[in-house]
gemmi code that builds the backbone of each chain (N, CA, C; Angstrom):
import gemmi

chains = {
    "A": [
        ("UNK", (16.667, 5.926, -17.492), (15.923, 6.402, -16.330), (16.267, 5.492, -15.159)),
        ("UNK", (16.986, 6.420, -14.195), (17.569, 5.268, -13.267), (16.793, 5.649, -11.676)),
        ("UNK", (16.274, 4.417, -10.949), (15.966, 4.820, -10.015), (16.922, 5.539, -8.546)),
        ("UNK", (16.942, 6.700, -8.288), (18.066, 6.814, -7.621), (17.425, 6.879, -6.053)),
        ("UNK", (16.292, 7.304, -5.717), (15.349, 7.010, -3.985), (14.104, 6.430, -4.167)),
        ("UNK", (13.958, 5.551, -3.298), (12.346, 5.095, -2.826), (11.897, 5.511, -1.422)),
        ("UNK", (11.357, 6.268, -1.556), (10.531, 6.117, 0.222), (9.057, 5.514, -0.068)),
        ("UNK", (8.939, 5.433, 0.977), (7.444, 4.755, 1.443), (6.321, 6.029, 0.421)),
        ("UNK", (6.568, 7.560, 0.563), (5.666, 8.352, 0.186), (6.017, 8.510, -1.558)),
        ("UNK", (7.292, 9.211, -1.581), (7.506, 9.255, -3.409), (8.988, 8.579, -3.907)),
        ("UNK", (9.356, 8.829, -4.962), (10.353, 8.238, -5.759), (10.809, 8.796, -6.180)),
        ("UNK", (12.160, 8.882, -6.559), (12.969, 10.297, -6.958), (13.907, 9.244, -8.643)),
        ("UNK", (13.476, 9.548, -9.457), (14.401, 9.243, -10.796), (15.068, 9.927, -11.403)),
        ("UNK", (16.296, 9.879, -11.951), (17.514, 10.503, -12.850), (17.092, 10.135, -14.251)),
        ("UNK", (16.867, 11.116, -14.868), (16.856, 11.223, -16.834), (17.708, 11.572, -17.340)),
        ("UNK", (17.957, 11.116, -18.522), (18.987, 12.052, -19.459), (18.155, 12.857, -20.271)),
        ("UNK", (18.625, 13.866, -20.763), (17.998, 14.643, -21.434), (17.075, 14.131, -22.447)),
        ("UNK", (17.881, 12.784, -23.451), (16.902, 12.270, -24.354), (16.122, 11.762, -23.867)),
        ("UNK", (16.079, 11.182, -22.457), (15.012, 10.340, -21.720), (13.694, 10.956, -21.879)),
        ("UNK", (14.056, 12.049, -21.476), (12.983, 13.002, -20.564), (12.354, 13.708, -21.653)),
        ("UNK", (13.020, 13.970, -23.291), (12.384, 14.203, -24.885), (11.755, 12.960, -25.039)),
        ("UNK", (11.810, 11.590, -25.299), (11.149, 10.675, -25.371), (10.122, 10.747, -24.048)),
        ("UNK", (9.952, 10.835, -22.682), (9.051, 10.891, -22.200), (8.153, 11.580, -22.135)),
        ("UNK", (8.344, 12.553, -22.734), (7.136, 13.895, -22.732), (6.858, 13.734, -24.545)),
        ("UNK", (7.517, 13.133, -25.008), (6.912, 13.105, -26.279), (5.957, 11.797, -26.260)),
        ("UNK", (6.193, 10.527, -25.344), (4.860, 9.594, -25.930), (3.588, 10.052, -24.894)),
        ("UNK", (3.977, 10.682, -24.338), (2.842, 11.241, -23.351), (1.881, 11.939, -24.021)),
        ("UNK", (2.087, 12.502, -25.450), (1.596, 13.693, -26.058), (0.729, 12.954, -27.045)),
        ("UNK", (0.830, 11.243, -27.268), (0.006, 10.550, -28.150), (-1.171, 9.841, -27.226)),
        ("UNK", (-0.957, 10.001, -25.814), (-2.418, 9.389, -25.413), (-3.334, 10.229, -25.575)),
        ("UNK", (-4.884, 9.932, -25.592), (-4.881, 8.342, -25.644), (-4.953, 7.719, -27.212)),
        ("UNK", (-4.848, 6.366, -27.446), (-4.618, 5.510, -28.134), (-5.629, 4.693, -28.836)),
        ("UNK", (-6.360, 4.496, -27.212), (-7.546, 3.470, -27.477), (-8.575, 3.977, -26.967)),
        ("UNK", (-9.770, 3.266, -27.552), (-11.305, 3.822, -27.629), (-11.772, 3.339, -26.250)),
        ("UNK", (-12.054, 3.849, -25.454), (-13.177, 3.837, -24.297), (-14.357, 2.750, -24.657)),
        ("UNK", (-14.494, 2.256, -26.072), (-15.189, 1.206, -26.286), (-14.646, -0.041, -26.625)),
        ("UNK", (-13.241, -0.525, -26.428), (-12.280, -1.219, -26.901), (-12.312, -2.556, -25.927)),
        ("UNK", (-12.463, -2.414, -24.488), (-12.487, -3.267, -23.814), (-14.149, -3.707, -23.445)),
        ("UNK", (-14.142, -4.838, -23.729), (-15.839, -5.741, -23.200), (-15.644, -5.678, -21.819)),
        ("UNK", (-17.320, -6.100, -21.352), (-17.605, -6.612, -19.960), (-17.524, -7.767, -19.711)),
        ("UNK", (-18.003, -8.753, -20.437), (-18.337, -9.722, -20.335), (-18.519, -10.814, -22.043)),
        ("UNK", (-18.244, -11.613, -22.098), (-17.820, -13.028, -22.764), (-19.231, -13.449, -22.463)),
        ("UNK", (-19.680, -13.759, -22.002), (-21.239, -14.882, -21.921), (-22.219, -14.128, -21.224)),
        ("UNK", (-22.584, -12.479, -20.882), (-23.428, -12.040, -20.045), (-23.777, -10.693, -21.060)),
        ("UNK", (-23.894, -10.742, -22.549), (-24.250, -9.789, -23.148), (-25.288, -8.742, -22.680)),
        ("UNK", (-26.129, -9.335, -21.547), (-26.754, -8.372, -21.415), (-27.069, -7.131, -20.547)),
        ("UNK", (-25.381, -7.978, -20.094), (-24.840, -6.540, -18.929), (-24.543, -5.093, -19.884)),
        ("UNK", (-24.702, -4.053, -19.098), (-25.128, -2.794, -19.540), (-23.082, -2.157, -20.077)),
        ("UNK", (-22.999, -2.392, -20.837), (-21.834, -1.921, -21.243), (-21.444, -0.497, -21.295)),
        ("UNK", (-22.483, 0.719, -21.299), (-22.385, 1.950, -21.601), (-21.746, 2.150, -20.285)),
        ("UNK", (-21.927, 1.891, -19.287), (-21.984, 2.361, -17.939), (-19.878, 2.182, -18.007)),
        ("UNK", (-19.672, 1.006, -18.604), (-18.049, 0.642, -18.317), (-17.406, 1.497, -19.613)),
        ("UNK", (-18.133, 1.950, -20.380), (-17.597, 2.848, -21.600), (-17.519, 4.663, -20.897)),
        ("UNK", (-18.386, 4.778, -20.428), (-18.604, 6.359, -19.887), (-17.230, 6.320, -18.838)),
        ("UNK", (-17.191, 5.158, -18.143), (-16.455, 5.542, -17.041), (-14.478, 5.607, -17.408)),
        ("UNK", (-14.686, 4.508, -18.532), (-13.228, 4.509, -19.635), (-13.149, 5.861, -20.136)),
        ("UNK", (-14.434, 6.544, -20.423), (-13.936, 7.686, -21.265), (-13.813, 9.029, -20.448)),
        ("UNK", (-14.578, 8.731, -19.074), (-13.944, 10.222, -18.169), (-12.657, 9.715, -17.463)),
        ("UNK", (-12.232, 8.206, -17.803), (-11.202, 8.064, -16.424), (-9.600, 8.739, -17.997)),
        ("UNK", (-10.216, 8.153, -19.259), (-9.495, 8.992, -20.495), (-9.125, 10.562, -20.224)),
        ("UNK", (-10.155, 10.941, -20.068), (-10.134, 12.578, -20.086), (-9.598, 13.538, -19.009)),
        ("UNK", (-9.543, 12.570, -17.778), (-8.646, 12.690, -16.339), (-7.636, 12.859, -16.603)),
        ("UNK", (-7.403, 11.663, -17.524), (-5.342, 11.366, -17.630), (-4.877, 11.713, -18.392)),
        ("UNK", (-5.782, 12.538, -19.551), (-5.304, 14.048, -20.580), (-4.894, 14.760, -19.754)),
        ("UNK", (-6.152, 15.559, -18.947), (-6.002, 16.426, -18.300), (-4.473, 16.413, -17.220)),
        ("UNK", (-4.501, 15.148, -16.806), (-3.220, 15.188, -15.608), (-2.051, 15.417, -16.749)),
        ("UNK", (-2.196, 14.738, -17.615), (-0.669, 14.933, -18.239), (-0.431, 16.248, -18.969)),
        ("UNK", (-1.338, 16.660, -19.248), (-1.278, 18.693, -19.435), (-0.440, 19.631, -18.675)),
        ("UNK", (-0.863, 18.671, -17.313), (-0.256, 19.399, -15.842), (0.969, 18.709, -15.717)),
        ("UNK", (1.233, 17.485, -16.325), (2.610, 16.784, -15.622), (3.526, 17.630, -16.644)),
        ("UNK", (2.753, 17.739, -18.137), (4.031, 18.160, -18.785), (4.605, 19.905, -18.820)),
        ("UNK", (3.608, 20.509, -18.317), (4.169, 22.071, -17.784), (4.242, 22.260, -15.989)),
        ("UNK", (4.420, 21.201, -15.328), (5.013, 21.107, -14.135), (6.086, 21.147, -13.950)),
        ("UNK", (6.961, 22.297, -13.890), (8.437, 22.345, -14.206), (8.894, 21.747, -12.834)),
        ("UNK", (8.295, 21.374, -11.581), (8.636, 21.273, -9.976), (9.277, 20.214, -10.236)),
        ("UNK", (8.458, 19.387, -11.062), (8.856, 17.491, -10.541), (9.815, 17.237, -11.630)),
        ("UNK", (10.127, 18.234, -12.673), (11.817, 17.839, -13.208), (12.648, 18.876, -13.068)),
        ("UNK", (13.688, 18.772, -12.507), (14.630, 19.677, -12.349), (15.699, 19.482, -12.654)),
        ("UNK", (16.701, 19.894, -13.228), (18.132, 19.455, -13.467), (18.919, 20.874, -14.642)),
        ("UNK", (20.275, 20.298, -15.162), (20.433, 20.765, -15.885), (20.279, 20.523, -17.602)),
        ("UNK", (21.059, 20.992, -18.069), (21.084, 20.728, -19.519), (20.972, 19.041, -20.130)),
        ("UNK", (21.706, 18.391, -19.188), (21.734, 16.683, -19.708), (21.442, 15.724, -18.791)),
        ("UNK", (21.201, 15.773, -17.564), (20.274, 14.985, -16.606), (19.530, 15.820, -15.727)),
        ("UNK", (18.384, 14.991, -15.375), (17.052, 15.654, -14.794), (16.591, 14.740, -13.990)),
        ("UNK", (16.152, 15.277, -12.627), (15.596, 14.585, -11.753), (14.192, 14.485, -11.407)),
        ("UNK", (13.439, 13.515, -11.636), (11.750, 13.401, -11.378), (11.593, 12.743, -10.102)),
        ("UNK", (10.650, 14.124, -9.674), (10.606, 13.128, -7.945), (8.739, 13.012, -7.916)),
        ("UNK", (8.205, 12.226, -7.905), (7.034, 11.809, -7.736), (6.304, 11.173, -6.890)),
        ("UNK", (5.298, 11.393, -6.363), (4.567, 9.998, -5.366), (4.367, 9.231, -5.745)),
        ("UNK", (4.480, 8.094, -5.057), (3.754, 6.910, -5.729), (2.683, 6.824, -6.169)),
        ("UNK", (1.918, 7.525, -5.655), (0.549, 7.663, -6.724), (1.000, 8.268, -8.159)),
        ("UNK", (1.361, 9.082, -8.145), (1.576, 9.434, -9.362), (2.362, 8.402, -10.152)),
        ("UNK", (3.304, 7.814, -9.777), (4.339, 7.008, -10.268), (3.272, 5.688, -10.869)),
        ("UNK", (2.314, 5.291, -9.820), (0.835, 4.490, -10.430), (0.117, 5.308, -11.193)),
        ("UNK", (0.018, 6.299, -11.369), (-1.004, 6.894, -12.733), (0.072, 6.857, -13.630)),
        ("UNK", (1.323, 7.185, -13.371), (1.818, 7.284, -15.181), (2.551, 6.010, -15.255)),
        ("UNK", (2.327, 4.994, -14.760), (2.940, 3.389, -14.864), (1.504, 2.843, -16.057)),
        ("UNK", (0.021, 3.291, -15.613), (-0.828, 3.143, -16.120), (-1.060, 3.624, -17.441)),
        ("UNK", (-0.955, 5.002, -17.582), (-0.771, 5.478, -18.618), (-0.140, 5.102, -19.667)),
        ("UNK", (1.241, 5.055, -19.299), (2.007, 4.059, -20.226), (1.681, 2.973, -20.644)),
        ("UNK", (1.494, 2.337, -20.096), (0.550, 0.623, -20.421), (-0.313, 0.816, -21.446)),
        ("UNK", (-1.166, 2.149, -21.092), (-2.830, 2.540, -22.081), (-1.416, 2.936, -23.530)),
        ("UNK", (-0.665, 3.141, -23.098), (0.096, 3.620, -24.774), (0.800, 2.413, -24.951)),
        ("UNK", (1.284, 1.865, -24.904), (1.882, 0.485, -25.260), (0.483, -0.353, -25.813)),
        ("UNK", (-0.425, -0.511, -24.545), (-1.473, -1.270, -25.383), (-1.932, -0.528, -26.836)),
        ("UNK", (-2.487, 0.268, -26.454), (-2.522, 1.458, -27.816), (-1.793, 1.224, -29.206)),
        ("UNK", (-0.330, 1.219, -28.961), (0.262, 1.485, -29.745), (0.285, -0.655, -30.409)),
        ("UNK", (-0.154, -1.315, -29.517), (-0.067, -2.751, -30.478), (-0.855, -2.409, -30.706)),
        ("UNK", (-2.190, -2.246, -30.667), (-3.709, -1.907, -31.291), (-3.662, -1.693, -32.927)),
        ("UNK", (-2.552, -0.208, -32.661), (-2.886, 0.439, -33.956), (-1.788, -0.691, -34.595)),
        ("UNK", (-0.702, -1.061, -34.330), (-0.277, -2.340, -35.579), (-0.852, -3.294, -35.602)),
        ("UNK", (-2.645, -3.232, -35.384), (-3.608, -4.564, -35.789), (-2.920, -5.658, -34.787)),
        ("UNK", (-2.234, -5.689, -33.636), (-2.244, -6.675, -32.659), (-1.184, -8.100, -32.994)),
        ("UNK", (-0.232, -7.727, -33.289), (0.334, -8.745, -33.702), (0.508, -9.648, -32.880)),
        ("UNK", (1.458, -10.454, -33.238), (1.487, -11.993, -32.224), (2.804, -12.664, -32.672)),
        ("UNK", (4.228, -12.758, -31.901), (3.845, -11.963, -30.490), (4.377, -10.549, -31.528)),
        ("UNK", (4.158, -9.916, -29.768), (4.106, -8.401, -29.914), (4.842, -7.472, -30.655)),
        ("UNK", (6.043, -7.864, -30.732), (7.267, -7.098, -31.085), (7.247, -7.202, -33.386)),
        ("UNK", (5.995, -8.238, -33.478), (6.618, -8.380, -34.999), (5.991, -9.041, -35.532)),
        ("UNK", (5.108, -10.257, -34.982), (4.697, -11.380, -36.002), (3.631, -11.272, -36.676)),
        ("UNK", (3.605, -10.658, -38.127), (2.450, -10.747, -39.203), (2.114, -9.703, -39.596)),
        ("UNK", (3.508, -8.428, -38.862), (3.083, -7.285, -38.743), (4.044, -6.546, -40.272)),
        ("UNK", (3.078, -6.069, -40.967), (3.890, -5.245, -42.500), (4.910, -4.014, -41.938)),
        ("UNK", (5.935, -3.676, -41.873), (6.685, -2.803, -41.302), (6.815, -1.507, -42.387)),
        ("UNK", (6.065, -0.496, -41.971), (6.064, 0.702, -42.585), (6.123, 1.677, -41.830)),
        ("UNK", (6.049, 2.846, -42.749), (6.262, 4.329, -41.521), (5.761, 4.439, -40.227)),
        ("UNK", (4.148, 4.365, -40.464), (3.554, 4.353, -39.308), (3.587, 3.039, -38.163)),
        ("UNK", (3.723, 1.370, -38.840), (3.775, 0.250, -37.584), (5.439, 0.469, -37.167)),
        ("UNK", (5.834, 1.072, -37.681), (7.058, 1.328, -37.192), (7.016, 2.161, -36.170)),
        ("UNK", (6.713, 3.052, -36.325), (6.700, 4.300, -34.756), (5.991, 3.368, -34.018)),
        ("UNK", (4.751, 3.167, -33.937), (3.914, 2.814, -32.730), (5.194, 1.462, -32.408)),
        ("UNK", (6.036, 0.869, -33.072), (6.493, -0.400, -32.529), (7.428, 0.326, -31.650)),
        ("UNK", (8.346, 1.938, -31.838), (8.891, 2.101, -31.289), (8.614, 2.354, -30.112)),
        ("UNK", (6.932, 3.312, -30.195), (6.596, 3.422, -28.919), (6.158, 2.403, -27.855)),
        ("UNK", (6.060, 1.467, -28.376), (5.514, 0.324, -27.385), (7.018, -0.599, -26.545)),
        ("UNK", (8.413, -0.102, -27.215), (9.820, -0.584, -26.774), (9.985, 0.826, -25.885)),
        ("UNK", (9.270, 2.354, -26.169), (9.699, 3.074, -24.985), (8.803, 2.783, -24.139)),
        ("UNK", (7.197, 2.884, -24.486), (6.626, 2.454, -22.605), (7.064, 1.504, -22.037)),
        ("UNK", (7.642, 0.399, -22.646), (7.804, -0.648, -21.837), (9.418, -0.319, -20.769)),
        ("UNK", (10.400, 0.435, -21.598), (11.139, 1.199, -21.069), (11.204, 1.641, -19.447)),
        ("UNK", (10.142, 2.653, -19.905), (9.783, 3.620, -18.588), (8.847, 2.973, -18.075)),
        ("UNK", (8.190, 1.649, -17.924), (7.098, 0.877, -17.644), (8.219, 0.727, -16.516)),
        ("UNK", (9.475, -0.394, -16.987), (10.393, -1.219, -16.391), (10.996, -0.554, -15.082)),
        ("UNK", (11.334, 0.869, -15.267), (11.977, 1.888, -14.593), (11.191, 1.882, -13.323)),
        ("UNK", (9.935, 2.510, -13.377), (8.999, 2.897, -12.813), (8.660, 1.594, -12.000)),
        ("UNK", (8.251, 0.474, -12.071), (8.354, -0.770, -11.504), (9.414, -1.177, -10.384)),
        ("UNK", (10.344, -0.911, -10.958), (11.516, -0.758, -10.164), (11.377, -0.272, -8.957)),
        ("UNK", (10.655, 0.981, -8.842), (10.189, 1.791, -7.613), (9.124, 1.431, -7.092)),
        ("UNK", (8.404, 0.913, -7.687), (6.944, 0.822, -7.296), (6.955, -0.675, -6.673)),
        ("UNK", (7.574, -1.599, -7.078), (7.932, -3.010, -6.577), (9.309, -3.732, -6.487)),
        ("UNK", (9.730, -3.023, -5.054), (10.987, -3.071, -5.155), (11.479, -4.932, -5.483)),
        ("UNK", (10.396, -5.716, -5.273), (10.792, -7.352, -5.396), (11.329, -7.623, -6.719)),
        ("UNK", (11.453, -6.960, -7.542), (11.669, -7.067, -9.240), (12.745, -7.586, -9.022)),
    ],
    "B": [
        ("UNK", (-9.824, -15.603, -4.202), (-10.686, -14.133, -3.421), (-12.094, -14.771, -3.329)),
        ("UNK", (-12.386, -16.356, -2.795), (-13.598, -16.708, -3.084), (-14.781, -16.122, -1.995)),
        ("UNK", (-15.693, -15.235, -2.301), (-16.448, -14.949, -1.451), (-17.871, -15.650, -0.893)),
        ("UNK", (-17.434, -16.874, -0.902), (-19.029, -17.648, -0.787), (-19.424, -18.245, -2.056)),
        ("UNK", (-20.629, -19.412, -1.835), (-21.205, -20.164, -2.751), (-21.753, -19.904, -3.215)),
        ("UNK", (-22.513, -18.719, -2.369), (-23.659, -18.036, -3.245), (-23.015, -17.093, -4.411)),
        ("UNK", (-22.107, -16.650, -4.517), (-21.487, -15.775, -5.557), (-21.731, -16.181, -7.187)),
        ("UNK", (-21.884, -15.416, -7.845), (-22.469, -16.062, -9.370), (-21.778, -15.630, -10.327)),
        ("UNK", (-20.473, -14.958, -10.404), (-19.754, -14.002, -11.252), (-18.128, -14.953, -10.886)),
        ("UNK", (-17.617, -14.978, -12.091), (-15.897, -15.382, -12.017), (-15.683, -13.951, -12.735)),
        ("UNK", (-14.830, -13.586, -12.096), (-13.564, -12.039, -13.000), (-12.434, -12.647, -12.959)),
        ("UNK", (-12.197, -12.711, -14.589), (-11.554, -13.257, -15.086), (-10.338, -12.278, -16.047)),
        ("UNK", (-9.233, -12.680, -15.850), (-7.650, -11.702, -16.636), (-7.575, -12.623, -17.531)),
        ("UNK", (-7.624, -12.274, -19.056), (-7.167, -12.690, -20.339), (-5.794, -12.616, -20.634)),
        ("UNK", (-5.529, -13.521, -21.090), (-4.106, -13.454, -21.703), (-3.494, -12.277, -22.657)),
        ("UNK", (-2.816, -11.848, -22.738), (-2.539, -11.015, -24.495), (-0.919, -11.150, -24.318)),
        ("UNK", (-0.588, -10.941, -25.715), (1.044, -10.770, -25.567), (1.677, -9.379, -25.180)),
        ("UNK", (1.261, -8.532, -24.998), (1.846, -7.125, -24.776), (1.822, -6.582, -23.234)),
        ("UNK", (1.341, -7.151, -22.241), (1.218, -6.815, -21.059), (2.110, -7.194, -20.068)),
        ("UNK", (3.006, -6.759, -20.141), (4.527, -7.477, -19.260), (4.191, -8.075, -18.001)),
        ("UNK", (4.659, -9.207, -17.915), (4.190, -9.994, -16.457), (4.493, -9.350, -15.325)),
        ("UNK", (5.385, -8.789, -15.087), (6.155, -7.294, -13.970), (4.563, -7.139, -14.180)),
        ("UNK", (4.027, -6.391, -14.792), (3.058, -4.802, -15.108), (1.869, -6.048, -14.542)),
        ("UNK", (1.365, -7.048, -14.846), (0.359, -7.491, -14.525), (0.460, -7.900, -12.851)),
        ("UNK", (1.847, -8.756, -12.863), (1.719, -8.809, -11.173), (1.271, -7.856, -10.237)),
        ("UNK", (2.064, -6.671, -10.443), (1.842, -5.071, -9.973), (0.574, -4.604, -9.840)),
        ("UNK", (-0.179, -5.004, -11.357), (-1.692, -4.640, -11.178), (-2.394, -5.908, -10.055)),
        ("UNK", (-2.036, -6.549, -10.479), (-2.959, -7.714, -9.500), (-2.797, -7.345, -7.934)),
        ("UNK", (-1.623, -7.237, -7.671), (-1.346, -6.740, -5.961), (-2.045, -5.337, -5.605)),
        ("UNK", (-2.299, -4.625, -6.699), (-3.011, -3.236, -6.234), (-4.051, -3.411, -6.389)),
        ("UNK", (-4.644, -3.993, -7.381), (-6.563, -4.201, -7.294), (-6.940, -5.168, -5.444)),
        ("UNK", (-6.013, -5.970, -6.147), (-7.033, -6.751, -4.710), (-5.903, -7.109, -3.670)),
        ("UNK", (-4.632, -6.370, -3.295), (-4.053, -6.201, -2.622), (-3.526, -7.951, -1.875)),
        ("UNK", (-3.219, -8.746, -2.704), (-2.964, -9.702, -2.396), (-1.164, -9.492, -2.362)),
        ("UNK", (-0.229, -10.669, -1.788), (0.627, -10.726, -1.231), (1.247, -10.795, -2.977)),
        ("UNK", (3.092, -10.590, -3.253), (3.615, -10.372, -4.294), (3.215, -12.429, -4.994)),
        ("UNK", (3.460, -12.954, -3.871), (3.603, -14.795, -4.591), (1.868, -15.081, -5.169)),
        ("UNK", (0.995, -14.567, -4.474), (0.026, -14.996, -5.126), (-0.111, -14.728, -6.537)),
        ("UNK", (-0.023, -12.973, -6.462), (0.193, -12.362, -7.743), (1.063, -12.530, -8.456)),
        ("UNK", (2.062, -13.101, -8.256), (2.972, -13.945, -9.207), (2.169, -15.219, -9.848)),
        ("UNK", (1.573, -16.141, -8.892), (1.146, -17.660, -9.508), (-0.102, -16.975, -10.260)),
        ("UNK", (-0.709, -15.853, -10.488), (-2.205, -15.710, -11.462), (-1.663, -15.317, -12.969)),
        ("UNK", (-0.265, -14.214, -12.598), (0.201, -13.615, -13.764), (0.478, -14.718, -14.734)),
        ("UNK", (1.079, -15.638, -13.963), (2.326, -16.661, -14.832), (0.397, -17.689, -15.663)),
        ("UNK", (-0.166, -17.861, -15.002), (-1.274, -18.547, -15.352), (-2.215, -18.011, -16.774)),
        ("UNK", (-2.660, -16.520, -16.212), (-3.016, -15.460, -17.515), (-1.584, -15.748, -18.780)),
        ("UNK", (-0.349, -15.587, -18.404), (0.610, -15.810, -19.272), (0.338, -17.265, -20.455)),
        ("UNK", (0.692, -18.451, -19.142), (0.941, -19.465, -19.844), (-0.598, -20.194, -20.485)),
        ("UNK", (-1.449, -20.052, -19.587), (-2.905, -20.559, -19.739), (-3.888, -20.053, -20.805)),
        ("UNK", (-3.709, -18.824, -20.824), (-4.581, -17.702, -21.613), (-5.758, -16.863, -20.352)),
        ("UNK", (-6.005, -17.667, -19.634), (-6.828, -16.916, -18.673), (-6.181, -17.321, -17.329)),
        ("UNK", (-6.844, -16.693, -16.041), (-6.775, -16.558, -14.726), (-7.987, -16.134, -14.050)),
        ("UNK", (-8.906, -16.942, -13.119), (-9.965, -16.530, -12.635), (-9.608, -16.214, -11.157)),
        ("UNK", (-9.919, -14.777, -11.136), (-9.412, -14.179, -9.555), (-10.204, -13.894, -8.648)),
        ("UNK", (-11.623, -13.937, -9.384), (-12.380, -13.817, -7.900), (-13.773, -14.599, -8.524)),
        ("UNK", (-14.297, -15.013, -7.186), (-16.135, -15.154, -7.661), (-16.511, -14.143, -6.449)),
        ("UNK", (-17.628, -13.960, -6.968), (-17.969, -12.351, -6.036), (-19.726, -12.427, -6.513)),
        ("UNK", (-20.186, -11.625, -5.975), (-21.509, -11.168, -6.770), (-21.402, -10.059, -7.192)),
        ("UNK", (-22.577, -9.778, -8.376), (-22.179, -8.891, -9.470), (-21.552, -7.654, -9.387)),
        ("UNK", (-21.900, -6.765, -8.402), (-21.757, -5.554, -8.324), (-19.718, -5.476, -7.758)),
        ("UNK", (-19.938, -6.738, -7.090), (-18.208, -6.447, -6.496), (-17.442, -6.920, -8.180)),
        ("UNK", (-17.987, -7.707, -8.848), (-17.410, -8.095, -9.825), (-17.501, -7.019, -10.845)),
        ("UNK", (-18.553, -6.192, -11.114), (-18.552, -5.338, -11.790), (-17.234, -4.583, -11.288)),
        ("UNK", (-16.846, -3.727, -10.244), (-15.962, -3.047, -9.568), (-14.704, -3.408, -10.160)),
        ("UNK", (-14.388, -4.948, -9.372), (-13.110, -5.571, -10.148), (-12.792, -5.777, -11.389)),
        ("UNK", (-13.551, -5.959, -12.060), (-13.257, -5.680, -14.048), (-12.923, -4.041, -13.979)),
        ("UNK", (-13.646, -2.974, -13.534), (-13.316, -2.005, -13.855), (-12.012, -1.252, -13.494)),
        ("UNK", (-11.635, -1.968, -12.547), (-10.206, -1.507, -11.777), (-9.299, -2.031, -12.356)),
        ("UNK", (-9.089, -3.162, -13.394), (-8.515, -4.231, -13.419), (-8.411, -3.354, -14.619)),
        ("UNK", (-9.308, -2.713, -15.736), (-9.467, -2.069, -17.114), (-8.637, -1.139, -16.879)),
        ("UNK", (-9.014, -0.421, -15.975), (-8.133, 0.841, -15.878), (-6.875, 0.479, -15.701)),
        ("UNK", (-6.317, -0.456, -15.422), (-4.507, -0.933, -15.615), (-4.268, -1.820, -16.939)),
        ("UNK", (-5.316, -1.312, -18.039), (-5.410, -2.302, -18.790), (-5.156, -3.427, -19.135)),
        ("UNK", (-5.862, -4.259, -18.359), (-6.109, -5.354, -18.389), (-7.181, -5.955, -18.914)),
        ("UNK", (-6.861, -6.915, -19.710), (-7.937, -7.497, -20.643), (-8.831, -8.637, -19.211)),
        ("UNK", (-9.979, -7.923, -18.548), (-11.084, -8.730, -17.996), (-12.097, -8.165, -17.831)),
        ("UNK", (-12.724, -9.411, -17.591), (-14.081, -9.437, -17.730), (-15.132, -10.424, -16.789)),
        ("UNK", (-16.064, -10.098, -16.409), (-17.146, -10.740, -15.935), (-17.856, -11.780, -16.157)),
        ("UNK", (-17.672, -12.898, -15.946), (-18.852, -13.999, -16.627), (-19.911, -14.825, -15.652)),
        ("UNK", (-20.944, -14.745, -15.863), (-21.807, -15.739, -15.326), (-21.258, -17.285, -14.915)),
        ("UNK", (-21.616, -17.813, -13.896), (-21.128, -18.811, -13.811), (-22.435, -19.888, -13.906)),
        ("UNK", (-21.832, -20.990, -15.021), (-22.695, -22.007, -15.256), (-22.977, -23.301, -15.134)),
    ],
}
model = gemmi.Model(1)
for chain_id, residues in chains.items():
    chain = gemmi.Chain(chain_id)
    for i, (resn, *xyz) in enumerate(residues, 1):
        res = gemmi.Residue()
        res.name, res.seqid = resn, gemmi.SeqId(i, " ")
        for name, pos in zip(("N", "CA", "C"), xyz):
            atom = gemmi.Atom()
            atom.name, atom.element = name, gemmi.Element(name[0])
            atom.pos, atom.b_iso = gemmi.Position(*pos), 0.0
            res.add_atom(atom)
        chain.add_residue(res)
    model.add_chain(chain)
structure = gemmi.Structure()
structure.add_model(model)
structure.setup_entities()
């Protein structure tokens, strides 16, 4: 996934065909993680936690919903048979930079969190195997997407 | 991001190994819109330190900033200051 324009408003990227099968396929495993996964607070237990869980789980159900629409939006990929062009706003390019992250984090989650990330303590079987793969593609299209979004990289 | 003495809340970014320092700088410059070098010296800190305290605020702005900070998943959180 190569960045080929930046403007100030959107970003225009080149896929290869497998790109763009791997990108619409880890899109199809969020979400990952529980809306109850992240705390408020370390020493203030008696801050109201439901309030930061409700809002994890509609800001969850948003970014289903958007990616429903990103992935039968035929506008924003166009090309032929073996490269494809995604032109996006930067907003969008920040919701699915995010997204990805929620699947990468996700996907260490479900291999119980190893340390570091890529392997240590982790039993390698069918399933910590995929999620390991998926956490080498978000970081992938994490990298790509960055690229555009901060051109200082 | 110190907002006064009176402020009673540190929001604080946890360390983890899976959150690429790129991806955290990025988040840090969009929550609180600070310049790329600042957000460079907090990332490398959350990295090497285990934590980074980015703002004292009072509660409600601190509540805000954990939640913005979650949604780029980022491991923070709110603490009383003691």
């Amino acid at each position: 996934m190569n960045l080929l324009q930046a403007s100030n408003e959107s970003l225009v990227f080149q896929l290869s065909k497998s790109e763009k099968n791997y990108l619409f396929g880890i899109l199809q495993l969020y979400p990952l993680i529980s809306p109850a996964y992240l705390s408020m607070s370390k020493n203030a237990p008696w801050l109201d936690r439901t309030l930061l869980e409700g809002l994890m789980r509609r800001e969850r159900q948003n970014n289903r919903e958007k990616i429903d629409s990103f992935l039968i939006d035929n506008d924003q990929m166009e090309g032929d048979s073996d490269h494809f062009q995604l032109q996006i706003s930067r907003t969008q390019a920040d919701w699915l930079l995010r997204v990805l992250n929620d699947l990468r984090l996700g996907s260490w989650i479900m291999m119980g969190k190893p340390f570091p990330a890529s392997s240590g303590g982790t039993e390698f079987n069918e399933q910590t195997s995929s999620y390991l793969a998926a956490m080498q593609i978000c970081g992938f299209f994490q990298m790509a997407l960055l690229k555009g979004l901060a051109p200082a990289l | 991001m110190v907002e006064g003495f009176a402020s009673s809340f540190e929001v604080i970014c946890w360390g983890d190994p899976i959150n690429l320092r790129e991806y955290v700088t990025y988040a840090l410059q969009s929550v609180f819109g600070w310049p790329r070098s600042r957000a460079v010296q907090h990332s490398a800190q959350i990295q090497d330190q285990g934590r980074s305290i980015l703002a004292f605020c009072p509660l409600e702005r601190a509540e805000h900033y954990v939640h913005e900070l979650q949604k780029y998943g980022l491991h923070a959180t709110l603490e009383a200051r003691v």
